[in-house]
PDB file of N, CA, C and O in Angstrom:
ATOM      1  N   UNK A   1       0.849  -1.174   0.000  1.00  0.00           N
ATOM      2  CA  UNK A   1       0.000   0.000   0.000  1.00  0.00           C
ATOM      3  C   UNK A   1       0.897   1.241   0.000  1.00  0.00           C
ATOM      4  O   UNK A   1       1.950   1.211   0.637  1.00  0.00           O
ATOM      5  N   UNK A   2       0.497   2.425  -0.745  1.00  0.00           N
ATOM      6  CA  UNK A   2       0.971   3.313  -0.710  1.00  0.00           C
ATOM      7  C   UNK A   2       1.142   4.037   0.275  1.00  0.00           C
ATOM      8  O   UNK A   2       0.466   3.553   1.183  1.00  0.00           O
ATOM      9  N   UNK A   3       1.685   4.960   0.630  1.00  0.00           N
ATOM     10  CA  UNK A   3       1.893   6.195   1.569  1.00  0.00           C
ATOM     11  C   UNK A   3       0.195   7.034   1.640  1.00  0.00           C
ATOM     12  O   UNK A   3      -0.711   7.012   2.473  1.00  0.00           O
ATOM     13  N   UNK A   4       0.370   7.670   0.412  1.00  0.00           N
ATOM     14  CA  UNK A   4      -1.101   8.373   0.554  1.00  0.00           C
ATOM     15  C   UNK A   4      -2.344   7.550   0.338  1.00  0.00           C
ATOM     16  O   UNK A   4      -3.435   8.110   0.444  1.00  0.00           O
ATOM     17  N   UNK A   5      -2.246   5.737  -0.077  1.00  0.00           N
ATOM     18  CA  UNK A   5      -3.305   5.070   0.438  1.00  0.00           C
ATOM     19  C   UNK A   5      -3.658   5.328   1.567  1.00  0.00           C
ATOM     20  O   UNK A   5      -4.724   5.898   1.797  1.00  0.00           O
ATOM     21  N   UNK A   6      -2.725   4.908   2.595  1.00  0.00           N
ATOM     22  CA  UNK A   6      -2.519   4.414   3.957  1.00  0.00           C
ATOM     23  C   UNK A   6      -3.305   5.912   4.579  1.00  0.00           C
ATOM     24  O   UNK A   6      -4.176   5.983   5.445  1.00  0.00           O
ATOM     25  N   UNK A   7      -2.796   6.784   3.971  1.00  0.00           N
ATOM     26  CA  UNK A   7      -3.311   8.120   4.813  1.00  0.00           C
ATOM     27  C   UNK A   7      -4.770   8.480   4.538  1.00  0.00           C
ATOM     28  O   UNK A   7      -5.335   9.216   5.347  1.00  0.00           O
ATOM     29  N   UNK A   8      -5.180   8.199   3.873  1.00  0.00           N
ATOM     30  CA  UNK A   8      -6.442   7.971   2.655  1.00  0.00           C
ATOM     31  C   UNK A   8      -7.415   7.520   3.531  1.00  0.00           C
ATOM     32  O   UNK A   8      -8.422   8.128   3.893  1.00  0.00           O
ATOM     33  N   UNK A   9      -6.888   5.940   3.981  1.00  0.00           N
ATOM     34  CA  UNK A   9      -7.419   5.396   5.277  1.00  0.00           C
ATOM     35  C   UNK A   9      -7.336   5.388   6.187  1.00  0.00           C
ATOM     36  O   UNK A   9      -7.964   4.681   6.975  1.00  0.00           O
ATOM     37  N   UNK A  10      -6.191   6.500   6.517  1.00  0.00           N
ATOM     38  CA  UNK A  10      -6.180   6.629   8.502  1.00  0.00           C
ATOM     39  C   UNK A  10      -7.289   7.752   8.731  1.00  0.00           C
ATOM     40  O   UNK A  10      -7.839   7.914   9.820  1.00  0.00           O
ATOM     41  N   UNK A  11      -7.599   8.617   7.434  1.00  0.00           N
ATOM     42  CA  UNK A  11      -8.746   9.954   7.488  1.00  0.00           C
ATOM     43  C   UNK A  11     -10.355   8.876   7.495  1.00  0.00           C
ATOM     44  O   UNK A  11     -11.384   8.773   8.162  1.00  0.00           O
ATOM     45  N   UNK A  12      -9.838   8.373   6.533  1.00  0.00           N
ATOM     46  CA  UNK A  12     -11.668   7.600   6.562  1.00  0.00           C
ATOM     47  C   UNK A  12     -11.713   7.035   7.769  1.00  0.00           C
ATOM     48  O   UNK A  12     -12.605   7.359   8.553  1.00  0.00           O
ATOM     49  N   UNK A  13     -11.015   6.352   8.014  1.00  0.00           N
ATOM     50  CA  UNK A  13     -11.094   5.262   9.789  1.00  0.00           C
ATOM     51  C   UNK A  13     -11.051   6.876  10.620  1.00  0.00           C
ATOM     52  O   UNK A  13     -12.194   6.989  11.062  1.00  0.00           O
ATOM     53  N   UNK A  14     -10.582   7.621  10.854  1.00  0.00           N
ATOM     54  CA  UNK A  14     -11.062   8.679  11.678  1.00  0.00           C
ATOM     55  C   UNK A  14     -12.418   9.252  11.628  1.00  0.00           C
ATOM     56  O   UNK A  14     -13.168   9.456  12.583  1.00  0.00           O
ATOM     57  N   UNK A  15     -12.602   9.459  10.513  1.00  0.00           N
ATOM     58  CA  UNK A  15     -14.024   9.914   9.541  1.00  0.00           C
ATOM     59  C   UNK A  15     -14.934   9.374  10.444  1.00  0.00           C
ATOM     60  O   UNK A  15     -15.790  10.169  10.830  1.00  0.00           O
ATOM     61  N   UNK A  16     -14.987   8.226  10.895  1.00  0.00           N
ATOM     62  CA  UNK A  16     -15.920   7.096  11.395  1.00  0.00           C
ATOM     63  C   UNK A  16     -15.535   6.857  12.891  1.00  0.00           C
ATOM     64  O   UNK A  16     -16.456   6.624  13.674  1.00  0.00           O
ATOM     65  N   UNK A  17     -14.258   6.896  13.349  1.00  0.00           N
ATOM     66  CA  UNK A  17     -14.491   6.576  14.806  1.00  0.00           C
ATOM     67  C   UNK A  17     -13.744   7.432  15.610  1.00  0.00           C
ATOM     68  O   UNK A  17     -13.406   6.944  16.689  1.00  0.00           O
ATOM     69  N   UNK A  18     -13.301   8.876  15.324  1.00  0.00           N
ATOM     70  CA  UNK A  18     -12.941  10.412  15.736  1.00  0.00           C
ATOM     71  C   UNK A  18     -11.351  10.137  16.414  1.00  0.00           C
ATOM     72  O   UNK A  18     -10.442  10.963  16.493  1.00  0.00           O
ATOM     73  N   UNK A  19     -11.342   8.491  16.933  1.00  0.00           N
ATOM     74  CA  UNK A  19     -10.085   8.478  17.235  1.00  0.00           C
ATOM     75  C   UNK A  19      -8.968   7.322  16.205  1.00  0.00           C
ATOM     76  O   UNK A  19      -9.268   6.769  15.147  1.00  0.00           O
ATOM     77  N   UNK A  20      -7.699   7.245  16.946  1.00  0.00           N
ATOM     78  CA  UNK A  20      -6.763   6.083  16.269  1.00  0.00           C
ATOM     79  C   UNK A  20      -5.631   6.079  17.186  1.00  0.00           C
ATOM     80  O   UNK A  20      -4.947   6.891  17.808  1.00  0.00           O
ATOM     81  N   UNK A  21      -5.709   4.987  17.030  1.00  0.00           N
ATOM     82  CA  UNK A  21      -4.162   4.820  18.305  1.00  0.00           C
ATOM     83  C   UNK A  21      -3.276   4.232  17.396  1.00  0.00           C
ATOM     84  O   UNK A  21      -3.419   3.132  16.863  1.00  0.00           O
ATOM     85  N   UNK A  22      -2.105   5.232  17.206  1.00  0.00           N
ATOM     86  CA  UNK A  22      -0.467   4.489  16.878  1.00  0.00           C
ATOM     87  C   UNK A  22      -0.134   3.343  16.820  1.00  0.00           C
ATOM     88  O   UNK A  22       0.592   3.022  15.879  1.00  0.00           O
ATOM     89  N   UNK A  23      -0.492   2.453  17.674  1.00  0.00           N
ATOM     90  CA  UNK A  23      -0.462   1.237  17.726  1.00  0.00           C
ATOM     91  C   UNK A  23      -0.975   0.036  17.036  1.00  0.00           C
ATOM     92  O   UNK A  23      -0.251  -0.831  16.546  1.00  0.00           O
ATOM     93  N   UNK A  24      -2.753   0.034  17.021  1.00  0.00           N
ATOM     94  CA  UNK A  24      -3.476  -0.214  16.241  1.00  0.00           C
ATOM     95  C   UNK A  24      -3.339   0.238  14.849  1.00  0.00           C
ATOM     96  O   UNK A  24      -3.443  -0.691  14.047  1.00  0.00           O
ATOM     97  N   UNK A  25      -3.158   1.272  14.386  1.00  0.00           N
ATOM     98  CA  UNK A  25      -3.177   1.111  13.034  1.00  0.00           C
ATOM     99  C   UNK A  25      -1.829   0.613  12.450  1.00  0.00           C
ATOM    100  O   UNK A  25      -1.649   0.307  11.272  1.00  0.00           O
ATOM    101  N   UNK A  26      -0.949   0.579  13.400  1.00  0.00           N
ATOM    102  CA  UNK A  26       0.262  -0.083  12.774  1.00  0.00           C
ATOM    103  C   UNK A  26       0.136  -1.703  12.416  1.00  0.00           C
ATOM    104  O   UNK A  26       0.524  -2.160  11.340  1.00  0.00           O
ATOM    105  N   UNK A  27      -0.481  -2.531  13.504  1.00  0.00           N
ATOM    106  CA  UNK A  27      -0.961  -3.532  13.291  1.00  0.00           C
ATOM    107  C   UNK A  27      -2.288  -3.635  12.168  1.00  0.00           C
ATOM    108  O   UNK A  27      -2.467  -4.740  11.656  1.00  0.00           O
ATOM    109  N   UNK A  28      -2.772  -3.043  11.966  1.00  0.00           N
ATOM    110  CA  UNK A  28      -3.750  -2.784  10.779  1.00  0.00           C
ATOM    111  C   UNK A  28      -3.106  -2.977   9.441  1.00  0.00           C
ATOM    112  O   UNK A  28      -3.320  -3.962   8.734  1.00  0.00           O
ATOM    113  N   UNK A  29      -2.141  -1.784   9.065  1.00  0.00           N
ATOM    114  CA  UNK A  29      -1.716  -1.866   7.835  1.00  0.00           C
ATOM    115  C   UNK A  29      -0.505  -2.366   7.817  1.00  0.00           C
ATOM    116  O   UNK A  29       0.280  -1.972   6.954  1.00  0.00           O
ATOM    117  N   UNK A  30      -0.095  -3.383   8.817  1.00  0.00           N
ATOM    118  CA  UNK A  30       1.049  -3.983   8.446  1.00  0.00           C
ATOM    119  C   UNK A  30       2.620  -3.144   7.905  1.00  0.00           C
ATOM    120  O   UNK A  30       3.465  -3.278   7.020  1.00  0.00           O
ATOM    121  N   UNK A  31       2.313  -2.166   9.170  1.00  0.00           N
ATOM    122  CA  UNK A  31       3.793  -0.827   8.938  1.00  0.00           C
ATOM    123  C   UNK A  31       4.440  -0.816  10.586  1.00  0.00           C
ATOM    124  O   UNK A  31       3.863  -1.286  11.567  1.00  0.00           O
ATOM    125  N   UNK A  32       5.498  -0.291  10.574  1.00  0.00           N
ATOM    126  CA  UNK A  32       6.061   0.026  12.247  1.00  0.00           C
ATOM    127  C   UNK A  32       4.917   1.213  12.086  1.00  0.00           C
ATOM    128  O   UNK A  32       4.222   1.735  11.215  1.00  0.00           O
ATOM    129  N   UNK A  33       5.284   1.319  14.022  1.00  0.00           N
ATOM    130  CA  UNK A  33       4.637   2.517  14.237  1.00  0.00           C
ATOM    131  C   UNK A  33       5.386   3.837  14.039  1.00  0.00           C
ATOM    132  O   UNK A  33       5.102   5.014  14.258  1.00  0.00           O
ATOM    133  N   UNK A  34       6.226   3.331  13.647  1.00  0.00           N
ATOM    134  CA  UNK A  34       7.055   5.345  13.273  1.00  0.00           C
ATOM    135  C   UNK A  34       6.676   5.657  11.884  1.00  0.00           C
ATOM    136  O   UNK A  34       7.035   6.680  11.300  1.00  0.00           O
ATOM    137  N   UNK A  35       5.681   4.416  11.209  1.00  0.00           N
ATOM    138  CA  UNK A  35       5.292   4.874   9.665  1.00  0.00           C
ATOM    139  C   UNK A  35       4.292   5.401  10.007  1.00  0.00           C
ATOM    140  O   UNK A  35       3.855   6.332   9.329  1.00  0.00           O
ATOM    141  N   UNK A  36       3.638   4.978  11.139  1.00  0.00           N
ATOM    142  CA  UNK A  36       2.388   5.932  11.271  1.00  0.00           C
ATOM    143  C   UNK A  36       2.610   6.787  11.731  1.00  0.00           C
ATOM    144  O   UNK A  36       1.837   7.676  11.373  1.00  0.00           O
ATOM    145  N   UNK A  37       3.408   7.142  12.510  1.00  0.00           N
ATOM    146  CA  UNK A  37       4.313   8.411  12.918  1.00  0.00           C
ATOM    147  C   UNK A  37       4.318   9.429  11.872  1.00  0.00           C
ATOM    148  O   UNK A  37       3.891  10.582  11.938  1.00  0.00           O
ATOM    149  N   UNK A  38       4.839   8.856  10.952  1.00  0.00           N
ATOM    150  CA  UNK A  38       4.801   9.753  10.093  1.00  0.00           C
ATOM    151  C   UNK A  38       3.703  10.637   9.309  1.00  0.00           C
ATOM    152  O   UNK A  38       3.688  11.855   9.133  1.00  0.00           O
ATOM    153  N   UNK A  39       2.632   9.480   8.821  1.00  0.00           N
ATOM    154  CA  UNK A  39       1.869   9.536   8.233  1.00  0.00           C
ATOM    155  C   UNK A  39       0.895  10.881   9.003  1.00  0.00           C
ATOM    156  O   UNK A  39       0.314  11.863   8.541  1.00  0.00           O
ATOM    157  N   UNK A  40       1.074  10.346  10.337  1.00  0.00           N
ATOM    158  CA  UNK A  40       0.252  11.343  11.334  1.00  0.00           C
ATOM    159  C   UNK A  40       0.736  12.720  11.347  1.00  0.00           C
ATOM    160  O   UNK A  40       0.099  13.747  11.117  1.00  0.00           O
ATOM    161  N   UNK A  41       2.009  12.569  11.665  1.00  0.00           N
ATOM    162  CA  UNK A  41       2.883  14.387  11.577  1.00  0.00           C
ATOM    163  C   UNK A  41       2.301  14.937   9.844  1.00  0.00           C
ATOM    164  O   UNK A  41       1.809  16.029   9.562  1.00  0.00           O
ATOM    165  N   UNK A  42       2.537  13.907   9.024  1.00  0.00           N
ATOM    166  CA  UNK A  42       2.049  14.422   7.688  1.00  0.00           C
ATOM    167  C   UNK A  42       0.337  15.791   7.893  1.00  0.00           C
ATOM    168  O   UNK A  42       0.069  16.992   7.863  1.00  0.00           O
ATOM    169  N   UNK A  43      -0.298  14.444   8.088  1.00  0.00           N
ATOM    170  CA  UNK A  43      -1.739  14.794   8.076  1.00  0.00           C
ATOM    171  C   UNK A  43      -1.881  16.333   9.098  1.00  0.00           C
ATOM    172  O   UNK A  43      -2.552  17.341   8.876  1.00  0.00           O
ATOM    173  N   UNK A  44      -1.006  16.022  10.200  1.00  0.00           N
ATOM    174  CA  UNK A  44      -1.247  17.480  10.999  1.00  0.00           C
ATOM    175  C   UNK A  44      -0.666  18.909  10.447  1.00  0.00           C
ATOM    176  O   UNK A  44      -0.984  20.055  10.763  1.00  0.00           O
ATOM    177  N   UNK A  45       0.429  18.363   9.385  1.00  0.00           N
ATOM    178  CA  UNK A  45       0.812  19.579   9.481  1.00  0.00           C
ATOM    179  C   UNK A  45      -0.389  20.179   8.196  1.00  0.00           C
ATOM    180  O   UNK A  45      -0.624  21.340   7.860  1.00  0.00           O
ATOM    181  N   UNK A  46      -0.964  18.923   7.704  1.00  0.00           N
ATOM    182  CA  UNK A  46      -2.069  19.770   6.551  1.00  0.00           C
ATOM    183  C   UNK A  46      -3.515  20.300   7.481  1.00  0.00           C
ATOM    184  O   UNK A  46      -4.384  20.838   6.795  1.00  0.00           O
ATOM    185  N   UNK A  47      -3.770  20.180   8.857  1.00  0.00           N
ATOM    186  CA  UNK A  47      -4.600  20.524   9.222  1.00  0.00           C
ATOM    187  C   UNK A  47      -5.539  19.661   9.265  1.00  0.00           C
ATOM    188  O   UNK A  47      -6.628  20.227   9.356  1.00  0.00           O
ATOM    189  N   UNK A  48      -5.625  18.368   9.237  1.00  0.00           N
ATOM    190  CA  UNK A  48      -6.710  17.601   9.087  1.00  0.00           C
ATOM    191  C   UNK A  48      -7.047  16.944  10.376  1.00  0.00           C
ATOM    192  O   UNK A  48      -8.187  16.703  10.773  1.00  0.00           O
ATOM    193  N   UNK A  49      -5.556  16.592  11.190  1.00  0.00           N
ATOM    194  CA  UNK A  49      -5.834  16.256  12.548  1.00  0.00           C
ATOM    195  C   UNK A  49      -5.500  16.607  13.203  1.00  0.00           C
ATOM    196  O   UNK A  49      -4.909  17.543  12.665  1.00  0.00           O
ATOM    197  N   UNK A  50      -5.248  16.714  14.540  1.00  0.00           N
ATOM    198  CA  UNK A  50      -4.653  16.819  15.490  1.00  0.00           C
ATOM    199  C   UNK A  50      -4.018  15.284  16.586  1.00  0.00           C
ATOM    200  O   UNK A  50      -4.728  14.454  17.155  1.00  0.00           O
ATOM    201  N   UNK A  51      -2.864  15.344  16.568  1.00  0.00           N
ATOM    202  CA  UNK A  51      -1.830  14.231  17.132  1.00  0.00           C
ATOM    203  C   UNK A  51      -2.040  14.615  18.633  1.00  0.00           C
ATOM    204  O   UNK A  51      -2.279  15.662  19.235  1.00  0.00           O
ATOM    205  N   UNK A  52      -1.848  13.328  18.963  1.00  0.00           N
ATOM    206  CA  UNK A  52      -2.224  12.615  20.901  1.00  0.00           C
ATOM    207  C   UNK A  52      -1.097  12.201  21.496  1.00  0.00           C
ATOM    208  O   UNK A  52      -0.020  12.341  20.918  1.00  0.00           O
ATOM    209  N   UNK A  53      -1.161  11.775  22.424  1.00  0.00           N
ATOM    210  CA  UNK A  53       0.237  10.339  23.179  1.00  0.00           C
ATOM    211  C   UNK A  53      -0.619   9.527  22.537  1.00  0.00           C
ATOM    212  O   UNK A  53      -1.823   9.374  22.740  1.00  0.00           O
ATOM    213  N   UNK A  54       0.133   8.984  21.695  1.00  0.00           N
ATOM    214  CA  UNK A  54       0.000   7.594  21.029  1.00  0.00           C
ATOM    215  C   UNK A  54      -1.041   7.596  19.955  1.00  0.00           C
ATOM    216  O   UNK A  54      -1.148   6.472  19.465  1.00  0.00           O
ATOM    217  N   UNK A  55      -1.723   8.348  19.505  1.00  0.00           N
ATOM    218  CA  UNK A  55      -2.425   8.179  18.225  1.00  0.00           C
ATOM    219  C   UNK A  55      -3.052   9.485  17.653  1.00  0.00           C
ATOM    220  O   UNK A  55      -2.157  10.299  17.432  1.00  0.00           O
ATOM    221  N   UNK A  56      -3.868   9.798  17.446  1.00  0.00           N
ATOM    222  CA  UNK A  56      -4.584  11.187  16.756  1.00  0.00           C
ATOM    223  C   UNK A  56      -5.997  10.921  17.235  1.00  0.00           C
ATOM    224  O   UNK A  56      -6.491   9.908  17.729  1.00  0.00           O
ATOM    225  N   UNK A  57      -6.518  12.120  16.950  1.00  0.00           N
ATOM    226  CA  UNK A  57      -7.909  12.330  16.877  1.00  0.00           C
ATOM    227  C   UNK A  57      -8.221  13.658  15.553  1.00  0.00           C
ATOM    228  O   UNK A  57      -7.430  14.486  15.103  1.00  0.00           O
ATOM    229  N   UNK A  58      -9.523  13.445  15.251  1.00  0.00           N
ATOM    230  CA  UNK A  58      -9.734  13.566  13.786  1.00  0.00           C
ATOM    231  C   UNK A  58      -9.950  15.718  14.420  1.00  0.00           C
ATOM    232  O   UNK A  58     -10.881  15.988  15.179  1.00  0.00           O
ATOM    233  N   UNK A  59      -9.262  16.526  14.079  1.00  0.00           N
ATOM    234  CA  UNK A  59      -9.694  17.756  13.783  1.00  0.00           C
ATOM    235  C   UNK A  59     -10.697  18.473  13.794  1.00  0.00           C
ATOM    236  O   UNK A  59     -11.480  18.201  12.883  1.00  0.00           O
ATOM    237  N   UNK A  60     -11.013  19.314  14.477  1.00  0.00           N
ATOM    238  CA  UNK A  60     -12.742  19.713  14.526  1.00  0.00           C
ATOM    239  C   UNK A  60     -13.072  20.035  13.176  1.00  0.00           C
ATOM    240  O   UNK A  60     -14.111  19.589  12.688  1.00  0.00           O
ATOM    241  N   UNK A  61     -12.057  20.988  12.315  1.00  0.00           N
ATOM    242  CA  UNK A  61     -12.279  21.450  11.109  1.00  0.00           C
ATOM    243  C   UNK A  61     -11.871  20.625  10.085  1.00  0.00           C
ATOM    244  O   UNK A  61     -11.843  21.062   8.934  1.00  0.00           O
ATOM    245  N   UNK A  62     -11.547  19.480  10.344  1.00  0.00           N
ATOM    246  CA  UNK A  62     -11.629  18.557   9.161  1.00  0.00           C
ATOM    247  C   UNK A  62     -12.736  18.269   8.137  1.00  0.00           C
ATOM    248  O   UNK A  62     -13.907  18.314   8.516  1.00  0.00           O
ATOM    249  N   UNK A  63     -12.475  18.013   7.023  1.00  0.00           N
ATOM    250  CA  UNK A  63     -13.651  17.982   5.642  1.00  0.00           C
ATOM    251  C   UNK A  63     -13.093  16.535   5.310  1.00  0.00           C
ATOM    252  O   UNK A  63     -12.184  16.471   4.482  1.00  0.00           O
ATOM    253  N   UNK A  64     -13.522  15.478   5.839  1.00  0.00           N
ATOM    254  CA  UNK A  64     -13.638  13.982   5.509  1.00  0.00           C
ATOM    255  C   UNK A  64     -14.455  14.063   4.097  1.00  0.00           C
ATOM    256  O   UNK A  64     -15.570  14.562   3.948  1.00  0.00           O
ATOM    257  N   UNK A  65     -13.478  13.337   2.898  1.00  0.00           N
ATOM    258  CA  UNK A  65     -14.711  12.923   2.186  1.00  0.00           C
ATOM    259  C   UNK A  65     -15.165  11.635   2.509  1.00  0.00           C
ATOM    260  O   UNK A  65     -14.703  10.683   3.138  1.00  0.00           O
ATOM    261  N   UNK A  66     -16.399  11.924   1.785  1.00  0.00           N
ATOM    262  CA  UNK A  66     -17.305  10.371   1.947  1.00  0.00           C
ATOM    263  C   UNK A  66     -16.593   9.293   1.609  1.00  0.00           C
ATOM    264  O   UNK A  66     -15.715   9.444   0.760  1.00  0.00           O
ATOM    265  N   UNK A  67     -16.814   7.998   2.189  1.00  0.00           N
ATOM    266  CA  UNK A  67     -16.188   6.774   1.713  1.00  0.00           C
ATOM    267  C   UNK A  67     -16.697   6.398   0.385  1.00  0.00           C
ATOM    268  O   UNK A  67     -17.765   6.801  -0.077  1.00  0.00           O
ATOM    269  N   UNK A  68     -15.894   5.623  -0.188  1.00  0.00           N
ATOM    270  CA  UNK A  68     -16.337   5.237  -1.574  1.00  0.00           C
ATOM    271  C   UNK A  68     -17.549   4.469  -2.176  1.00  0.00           C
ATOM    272  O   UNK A  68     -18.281   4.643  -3.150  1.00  0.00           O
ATOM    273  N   UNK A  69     -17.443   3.483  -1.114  1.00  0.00           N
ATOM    274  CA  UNK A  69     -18.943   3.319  -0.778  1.00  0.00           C
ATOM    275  C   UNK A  69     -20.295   4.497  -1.191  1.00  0.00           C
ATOM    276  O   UNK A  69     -21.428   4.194  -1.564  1.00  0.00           O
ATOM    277  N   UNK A  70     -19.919   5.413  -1.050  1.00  0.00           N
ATOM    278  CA  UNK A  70     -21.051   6.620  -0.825  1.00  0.00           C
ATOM    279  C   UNK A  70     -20.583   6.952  -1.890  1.00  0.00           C
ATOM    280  O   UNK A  70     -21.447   6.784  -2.751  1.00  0.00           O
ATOM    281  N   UNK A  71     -19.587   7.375  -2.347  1.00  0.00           N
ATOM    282  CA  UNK A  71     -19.082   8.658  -3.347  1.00  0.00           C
ATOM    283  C   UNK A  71     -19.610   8.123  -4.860  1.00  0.00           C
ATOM    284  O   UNK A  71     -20.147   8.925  -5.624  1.00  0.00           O
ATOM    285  N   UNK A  72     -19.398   6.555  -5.276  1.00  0.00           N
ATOM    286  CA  UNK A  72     -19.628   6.020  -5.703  1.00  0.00           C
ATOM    287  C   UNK A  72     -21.350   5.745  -6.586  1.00  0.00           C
ATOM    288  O   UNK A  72     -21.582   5.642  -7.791  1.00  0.00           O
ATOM    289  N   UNK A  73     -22.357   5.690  -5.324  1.00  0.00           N
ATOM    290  CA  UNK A  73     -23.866   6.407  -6.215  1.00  0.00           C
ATOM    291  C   UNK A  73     -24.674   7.742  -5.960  1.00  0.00           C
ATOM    292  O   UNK A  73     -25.862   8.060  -5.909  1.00  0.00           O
ATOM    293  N   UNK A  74     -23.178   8.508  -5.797  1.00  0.00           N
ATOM    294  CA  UNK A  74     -23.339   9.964  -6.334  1.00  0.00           C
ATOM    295  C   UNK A  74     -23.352  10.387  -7.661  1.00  0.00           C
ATOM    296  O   UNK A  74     -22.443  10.170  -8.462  1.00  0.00           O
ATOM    297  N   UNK A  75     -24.912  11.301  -8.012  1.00  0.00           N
ATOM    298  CA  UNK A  75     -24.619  11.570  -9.615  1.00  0.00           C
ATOM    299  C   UNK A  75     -23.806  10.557 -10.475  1.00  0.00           C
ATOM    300  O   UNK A  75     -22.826  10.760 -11.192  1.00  0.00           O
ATOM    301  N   UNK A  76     -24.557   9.292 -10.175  1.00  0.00           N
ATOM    302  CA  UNK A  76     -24.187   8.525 -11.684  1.00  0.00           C
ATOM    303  C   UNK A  76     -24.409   8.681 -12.998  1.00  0.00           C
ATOM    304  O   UNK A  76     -23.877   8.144 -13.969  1.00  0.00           O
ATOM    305  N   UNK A  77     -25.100   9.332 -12.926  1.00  0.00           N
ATOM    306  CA  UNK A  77     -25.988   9.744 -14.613  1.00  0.00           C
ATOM    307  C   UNK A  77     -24.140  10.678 -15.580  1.00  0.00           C
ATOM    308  O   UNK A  77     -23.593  10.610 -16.681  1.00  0.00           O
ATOM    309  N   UNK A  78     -23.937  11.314 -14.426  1.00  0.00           N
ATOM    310  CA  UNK A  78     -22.827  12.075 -15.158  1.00  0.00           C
ATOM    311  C   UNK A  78     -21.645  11.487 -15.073  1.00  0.00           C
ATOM    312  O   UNK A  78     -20.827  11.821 -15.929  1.00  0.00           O
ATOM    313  N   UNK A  79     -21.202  10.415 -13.989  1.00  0.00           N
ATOM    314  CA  UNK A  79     -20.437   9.745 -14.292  1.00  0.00           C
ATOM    315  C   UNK A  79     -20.291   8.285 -15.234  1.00  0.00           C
ATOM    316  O   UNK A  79     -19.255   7.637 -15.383  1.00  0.00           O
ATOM    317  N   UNK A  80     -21.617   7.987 -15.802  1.00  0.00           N
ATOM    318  CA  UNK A  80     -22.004   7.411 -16.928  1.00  0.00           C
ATOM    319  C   UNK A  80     -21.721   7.917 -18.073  1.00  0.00           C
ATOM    320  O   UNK A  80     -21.484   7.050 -18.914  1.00  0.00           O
ATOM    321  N   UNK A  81     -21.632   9.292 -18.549  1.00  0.00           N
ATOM    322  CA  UNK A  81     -21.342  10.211 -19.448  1.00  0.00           C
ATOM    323  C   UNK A  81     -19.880  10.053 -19.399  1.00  0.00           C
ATOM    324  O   UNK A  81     -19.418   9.159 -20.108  1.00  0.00           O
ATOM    325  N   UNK A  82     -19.086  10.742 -18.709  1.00  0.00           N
ATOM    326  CA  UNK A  82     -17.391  10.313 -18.944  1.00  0.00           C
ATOM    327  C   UNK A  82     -17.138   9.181 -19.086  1.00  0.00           C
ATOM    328  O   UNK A  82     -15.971   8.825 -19.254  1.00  0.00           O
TER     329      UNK A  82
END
């Protein structure tokens, strides 16, 4: 998995449960935890979260998009057209 997969899905898994622990998602996506380390310093410095002892919590002013699930039978008619 990519870098900005992985981050892709540490926002949606926040999206949905406001927190994430360092730990757990390291065991999740099969990375050390200093990749999520990273991934996390990434995401804060764009404003999306805010970093904890040991994991994040999702940003008050964060703009989650919808999961794909959702995004997906949005305006199909026009994505039938492209």
């Amino acid at each position: 998995m990519f870098a900005v997969e992985r981050q892709s899905a540490i926002m949606t898994y926040l999206g949905e449960r406001k927190t994430l622990l360092t730990q757990d998602a390291a065991q999740h996506f099969g990375v050390t935890e200093e990749t999520i380390r990273r991934d996390l310093r990434l995401l804060e410095r764009q404003g999306l979260i805010r970093r904890t002892h040991g994991g994040a919590i999702l940003h008050d002013d964060a703009v989650i998009e919808p999961p794909l699930s959702i995004r997906e039978g949005i305006n199909i008619p026009g994505k039938n057209k492209i």
